[in-house]
C-alpha positions as CSV (number, residue, x, y, z in Angstrom):
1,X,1.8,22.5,6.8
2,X,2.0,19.0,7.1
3,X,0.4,19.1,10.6
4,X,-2.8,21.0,8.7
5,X,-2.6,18.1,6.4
6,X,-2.6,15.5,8.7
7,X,-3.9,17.2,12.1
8,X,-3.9,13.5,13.7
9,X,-1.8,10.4,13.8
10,X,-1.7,7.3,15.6
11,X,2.2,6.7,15.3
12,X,2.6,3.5,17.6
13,X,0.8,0.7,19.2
14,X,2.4,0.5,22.7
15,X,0.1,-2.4,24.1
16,X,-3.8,-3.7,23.9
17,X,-5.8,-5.9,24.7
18,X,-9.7,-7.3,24.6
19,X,-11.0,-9.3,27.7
20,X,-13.5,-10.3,30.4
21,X,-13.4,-9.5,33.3
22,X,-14.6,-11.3,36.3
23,X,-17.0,-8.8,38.7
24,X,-14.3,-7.6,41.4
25,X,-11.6,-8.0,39.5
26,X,-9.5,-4.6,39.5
27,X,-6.5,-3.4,37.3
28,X,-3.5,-2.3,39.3
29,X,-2.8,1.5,39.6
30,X,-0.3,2.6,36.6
31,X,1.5,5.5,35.0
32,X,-0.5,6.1,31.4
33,X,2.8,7.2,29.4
34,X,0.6,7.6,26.5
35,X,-2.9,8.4,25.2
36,X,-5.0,5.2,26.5
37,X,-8.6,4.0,24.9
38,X,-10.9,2.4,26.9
39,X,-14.3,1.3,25.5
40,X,-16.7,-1.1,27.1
41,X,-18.4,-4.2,25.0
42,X,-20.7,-5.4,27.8
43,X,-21.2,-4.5,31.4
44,X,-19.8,-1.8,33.5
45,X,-16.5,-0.8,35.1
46,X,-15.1,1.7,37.2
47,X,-12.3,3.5,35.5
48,X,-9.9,5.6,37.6
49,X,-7.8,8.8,36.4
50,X,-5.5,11.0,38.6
51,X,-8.6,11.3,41.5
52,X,-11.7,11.2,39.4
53,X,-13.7,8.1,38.9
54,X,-16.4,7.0,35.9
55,X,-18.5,4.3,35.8
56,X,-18.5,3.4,32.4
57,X,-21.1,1.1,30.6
58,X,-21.7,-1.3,28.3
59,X,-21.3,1.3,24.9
60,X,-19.5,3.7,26.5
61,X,-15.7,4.9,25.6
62,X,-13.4,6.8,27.9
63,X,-9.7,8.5,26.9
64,X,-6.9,8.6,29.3
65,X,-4.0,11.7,28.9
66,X,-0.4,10.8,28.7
67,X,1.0,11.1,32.2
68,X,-2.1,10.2,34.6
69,X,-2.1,7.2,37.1
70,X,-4.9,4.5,35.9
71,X,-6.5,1.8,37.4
72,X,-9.7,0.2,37.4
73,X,-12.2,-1.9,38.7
74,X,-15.1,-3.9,37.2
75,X,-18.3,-3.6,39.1
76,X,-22.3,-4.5,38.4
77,X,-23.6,-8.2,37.6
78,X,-22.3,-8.5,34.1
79,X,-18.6,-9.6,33.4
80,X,-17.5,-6.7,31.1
81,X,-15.9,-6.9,28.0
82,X,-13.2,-4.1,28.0
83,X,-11.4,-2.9,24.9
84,X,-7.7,-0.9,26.0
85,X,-5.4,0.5,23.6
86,X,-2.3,2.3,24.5
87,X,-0.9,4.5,21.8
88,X,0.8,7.3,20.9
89,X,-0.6,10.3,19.2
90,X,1.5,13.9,19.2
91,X,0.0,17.2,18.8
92,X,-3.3,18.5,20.3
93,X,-6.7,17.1,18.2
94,X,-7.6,14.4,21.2
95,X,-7.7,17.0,23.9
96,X,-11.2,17.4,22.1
97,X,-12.7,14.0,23.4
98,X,-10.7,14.3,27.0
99,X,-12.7,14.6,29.9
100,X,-16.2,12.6,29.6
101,X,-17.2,9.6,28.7
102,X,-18.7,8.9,24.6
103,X,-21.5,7.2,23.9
104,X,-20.7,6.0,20.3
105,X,-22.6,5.3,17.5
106,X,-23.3,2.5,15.1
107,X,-20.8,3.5,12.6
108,X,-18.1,4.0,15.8
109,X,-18.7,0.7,17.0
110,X,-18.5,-1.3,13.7
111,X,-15.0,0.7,13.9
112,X,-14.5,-0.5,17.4
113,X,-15.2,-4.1,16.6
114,X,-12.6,-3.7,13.8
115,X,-10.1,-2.4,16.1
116,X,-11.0,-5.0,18.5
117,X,-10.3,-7.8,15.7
118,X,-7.3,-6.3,15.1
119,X,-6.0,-6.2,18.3
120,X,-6.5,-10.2,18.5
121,X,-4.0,-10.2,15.7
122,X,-1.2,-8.7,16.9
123,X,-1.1,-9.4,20.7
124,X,-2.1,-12.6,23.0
125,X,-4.4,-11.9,25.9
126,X,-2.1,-12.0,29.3
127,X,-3.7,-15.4,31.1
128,X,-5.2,-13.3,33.9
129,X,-6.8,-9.5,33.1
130,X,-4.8,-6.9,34.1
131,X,-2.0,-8.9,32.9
132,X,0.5,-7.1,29.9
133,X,-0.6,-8.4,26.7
134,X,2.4,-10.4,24.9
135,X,3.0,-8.8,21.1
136,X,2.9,-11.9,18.9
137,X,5.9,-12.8,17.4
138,X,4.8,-13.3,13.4
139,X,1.5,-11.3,13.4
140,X,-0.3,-11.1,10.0
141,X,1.1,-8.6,7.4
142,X,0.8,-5.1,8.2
143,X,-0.9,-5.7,11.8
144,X,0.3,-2.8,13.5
145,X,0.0,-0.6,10.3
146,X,-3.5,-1.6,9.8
147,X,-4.5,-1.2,14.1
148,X,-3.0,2.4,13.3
149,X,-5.2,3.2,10.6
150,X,-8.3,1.6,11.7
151,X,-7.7,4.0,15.2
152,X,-6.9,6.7,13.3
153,X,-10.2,6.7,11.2
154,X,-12.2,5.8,14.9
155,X,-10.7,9.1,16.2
156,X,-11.7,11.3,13.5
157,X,-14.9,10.3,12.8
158,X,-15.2,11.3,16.6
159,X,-13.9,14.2,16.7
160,X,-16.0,15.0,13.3
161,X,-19.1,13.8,15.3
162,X,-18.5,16.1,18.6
163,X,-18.1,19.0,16.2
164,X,-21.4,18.1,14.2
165,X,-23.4,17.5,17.6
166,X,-22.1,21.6,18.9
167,X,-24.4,22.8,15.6
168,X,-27.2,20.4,16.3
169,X,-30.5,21.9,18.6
170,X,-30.8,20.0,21.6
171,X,-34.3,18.3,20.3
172,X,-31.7,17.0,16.9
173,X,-29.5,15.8,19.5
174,X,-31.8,13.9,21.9
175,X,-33.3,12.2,18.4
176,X,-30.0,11.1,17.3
177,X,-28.8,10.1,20.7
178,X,-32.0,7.9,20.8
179,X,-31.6,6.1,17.6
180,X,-28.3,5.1,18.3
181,X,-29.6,3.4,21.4
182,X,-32.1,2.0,19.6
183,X,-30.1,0.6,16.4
184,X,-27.2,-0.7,19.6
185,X,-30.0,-2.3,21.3
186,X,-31.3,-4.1,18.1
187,X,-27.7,-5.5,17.0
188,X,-27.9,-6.6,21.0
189,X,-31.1,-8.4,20.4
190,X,-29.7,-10.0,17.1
191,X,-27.4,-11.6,18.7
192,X,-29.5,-12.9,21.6
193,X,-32.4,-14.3,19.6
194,X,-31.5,-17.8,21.0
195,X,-32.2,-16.1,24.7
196,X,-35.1,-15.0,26.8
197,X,-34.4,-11.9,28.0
198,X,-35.6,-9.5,30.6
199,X,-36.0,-6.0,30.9
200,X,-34.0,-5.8,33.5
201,X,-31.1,-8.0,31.7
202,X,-31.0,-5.9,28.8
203,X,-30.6,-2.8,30.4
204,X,-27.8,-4.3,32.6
205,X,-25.9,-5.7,29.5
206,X,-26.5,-2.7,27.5
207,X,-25.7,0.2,30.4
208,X,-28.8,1.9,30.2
209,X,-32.0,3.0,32.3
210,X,-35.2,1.1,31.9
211,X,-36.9,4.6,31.6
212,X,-34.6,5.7,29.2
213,X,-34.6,2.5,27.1
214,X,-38.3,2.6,26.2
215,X,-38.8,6.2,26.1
216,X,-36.0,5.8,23.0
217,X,-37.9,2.8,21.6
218,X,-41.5,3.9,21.9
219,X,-40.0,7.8,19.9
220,X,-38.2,6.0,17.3
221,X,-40.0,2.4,16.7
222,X,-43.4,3.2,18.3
223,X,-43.2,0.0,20.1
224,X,-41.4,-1.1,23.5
225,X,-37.8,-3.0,23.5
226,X,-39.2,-6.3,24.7
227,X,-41.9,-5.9,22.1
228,X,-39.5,-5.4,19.5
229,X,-37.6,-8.6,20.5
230,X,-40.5,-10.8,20.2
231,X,-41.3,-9.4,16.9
232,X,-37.4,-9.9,16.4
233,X,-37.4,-13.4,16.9
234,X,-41.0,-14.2,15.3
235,X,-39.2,-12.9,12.0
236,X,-36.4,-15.2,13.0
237,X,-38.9,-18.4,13.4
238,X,-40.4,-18.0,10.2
239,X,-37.0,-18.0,8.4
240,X,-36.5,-21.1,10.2
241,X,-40.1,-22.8,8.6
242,X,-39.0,-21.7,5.7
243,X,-35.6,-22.9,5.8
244,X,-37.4,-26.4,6.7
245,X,-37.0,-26.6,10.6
246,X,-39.9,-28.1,12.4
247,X,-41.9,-26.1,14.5
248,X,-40.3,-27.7,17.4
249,X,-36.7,-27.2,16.0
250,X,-37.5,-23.4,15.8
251,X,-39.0,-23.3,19.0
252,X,-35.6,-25.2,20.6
253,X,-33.2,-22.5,18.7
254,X,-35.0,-19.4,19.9
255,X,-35.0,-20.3,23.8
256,X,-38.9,-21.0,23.8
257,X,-38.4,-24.1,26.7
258,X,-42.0,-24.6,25.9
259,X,-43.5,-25.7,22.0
260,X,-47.2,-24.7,23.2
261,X,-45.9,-21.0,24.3
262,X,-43.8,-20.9,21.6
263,X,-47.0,-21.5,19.0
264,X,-49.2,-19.5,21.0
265,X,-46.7,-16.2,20.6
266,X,-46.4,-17.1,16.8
267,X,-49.9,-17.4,16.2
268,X,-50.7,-14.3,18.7
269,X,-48.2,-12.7,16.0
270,X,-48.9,-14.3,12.8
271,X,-52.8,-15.0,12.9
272,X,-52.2,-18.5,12.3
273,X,-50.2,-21.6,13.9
274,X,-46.5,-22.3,12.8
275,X,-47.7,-25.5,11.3
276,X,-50.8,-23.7,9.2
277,X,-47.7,-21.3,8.0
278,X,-45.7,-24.1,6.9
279,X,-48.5,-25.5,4.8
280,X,-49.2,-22.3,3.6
281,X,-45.5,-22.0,2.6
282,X,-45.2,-24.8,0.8
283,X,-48.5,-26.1,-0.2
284,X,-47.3,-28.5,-3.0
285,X,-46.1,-30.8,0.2
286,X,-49.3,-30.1,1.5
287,X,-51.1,-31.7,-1.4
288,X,-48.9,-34.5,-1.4
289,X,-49.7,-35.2,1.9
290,X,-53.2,-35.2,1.2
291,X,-52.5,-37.3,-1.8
292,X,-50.5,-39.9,0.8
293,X,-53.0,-40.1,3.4
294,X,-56.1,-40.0,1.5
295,X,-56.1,-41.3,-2.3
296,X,-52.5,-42.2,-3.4
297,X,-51.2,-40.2,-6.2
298,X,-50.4,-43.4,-8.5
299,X,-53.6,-45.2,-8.6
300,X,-56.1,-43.8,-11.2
301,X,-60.0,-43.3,-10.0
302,X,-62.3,-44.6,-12.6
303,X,-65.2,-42.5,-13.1
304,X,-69.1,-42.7,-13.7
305,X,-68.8,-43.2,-17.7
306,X,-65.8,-44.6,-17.9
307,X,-63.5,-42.0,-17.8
308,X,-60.0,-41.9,-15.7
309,X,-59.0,-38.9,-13.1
């Protein structure tokens, strides 16, 4: 009854750890003596299972069975950022997600960067990857308790997910699929305002085709990626004006190397300089300035007939 109740639970925390890797760097082969989580952040990596081999990418999550020998090897041009959890989990409800790799969406990988905080609480990185992460010794109440639950909830909104996408039509699925790359791109490009990126570089870092990257975006957005970015960071520059950076300022903290390119893409998007939209923002200072460099504000203007402006 119990087992109806609760058909899955995360009982222990064995070991886990969050890290770059260097490109080349491999994992030794091991015995897996429990379920294992593996879920990449950024880049790509080779992941080994009892003779079968998945490249995983950046997005992409991968289950290992008690009992099989793992190893793995990071590979591409991007460091990756690997997420491993070793736990244990009895009964049968993960043989659901065993096999292939997951692409997860937004909802999974606010989880995952939950579980991934959590992990930083209760264990220390080894000093080399690969290395056995060292359970610290006064972790923050309820550590483990709370890496349990926050797994726990990962692995049923998966397994909830896998059982929703049997009962969608393939044209739901390929629309859903594409949205979550889309909204996973985005939350990329958020964090990367301060960069100039390439095509090339964004597919690398986020594990996906260039064909399949702006088929999603043009379907869901009606716009490409890189298009999307620059309209990304020219919302970005004109919270900056308004916070009160200079033009130059914003330019400098959105990795435009150049001021003139950087006003030529803001007024290419905006219809107008960033300087003409900073007088328009605040056109009080504009009068002022008028008032400063042409008849100061404090000396009165004696008029035909006497009278006093």
């Amino acid at each position: 009854m119990d087992g109806e109740r609760f058909p899955l639970r995360v009982e222990q925390i064995t070991a886990a750890g969050f890290e770059e890797w260097r490109v080349g760097d491999t994992l030794p082969e091991s015995l897996c003596e429990h379920w294992q989580l593996v879920y990449l952040f950024s880049g790509m990596a080779e992941e080994h299972g009892d003779g079968r081999t998945v490249t995983l990418r950046a997005g992409q999550l991968w289950f290992h069975r008690p009992g099989e020998t793992v190893a793995m090897r990071a590979v591409g041009e991007v460091p990756p950022e690997v997420l491993r959890v070793v736990f244990s989990c009895p009964g049968t409800a993960l043989d659901e997600l065993y096999g292939r790799p997951w692409r997860i969406d937004m909802a999974e990988r606010l989880r995952m960067q939950q579980i991934a905080a959590a992990v930083g609480e209760l264990f220390t990185s080894a000093p080399e990857p690969g290395g056995i992460p060292v359970r610290k010794g006064e972790p923050p109440f309820g550590a483990e308790q709370y890496l349990c639950a926050s797994l726990e909830l990962l692995l049923i909104q998966l397994i909830r997910a896998r059982r929703r996408t049997r009962r969608l039509s393939t044209r739901a699925r390929q629309e859903r699929d594409q949205q979550a790359l889309v909204d996973h791109v985005r939350t990329y490009f958020s964090r990367n305002l301060a960069r100039e990126l390439s095509v090339a570089q964004v597919c690398r870092d986020c594990g996906v085709s260039r064909a399949r990257l702006q088929k999603a975006f043009r379907a869901r957005l009606h716009q490409g990626a890189m298009e999307t970015f620059s309209a990304m960071k020219m919302e970005r520059a004109k919270e900056l004006l308004a916070a009160g950076c200079t033009p130059g300022e914003t330019a400098g903290r959105l990795g435009f190397a150049d001021g003139a390119y950087f006003s030529r893409c803001f007024r290419r998007a905006e219809g107008m300089s960033p300087r003409e939209y900073c007088r328009k923002l605040r056109p009080a200072d504009a009068k002022s300035a008028t008032n400063r460099h042409g008849t100061p504000s404090n000396v009165h203007v004696t008029k035909p007939g006497g009278e006093v402006e």
